[in-house]
Steps between C-alpha positions, in 0.01 A plus 500: 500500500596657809873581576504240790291210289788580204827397729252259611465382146883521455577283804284202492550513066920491561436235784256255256714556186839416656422276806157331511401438188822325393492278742100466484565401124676221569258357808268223281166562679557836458249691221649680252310763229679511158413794314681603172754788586369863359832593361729198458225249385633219704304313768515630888428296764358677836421300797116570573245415784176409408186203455425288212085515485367331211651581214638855617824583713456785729738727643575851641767756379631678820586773273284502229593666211854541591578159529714393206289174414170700507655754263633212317099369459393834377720435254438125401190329666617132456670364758588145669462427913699184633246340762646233695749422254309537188478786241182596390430767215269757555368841426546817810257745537545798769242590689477806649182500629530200720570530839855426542422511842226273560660246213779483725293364722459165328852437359767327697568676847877539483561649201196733551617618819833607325264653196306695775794573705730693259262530162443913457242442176323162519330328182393185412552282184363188412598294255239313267720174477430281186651172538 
């Protein structure tokens, strides 16, 4: 990663962690992906963009690999996604060879203007929901 997409990284990572996504947490329609933390073991609630289709959640990392919950899926696969209220379990799979881009494309506009607007390393992740 470049010098400029790292403070990029920094920025919009201190911003989510200790403004948005507290407050995006507690908003009820808003979706959430729990993933199991690496480390501590306890569950970790991000605030995600994405489209239910079928029976898979999609969704795009704006920084792929660096992004805590996507290291946190490397780690442990299993996963739950609160859609409209509801948690559903589910299994994440990255996907590097889908283009983030173009997925973008078909998710939710606002979010994936903000994904496309700071993300430095996109990738997407769907989750193979199973009930």
């Amino acid at each position: 990663m470049s010098g400029r997409a790292d403070r990029k990284h920094r920025i919009v990572t201190r911003f989510q962690r200790y403004v948005a996504n507290p407050l995006n947490r507690r908003l009820p329609f808003q979706v959430l992906l729990e993933t199991t933390g690496r480390k501590s073991g306890l569950p970790r609630q991000t605030p995600v963009g994405g489209r239910r289709v079928g029976d898979s959640f999609w969704l795009v990392s704006e920084f792929g690999r660096k992004s805590q919950y996507v290291r946190n899926i490397q780690a442990d696969p299993a996963v739950r996604v609160r859609i409209a209220g509801r948690w559903h379990h589910g299994t994440a799979h990255l996907l590097p060879d889908d283009d983030a881009a173009a997925r973008l494309r078909a998710l939710p506009r606002f979010n994936s203007a903000a994904v496309r607007a700071f993300g430095t390393d996109l990738l997407t992740i769907r989750v193979d929901l199973t009930d």
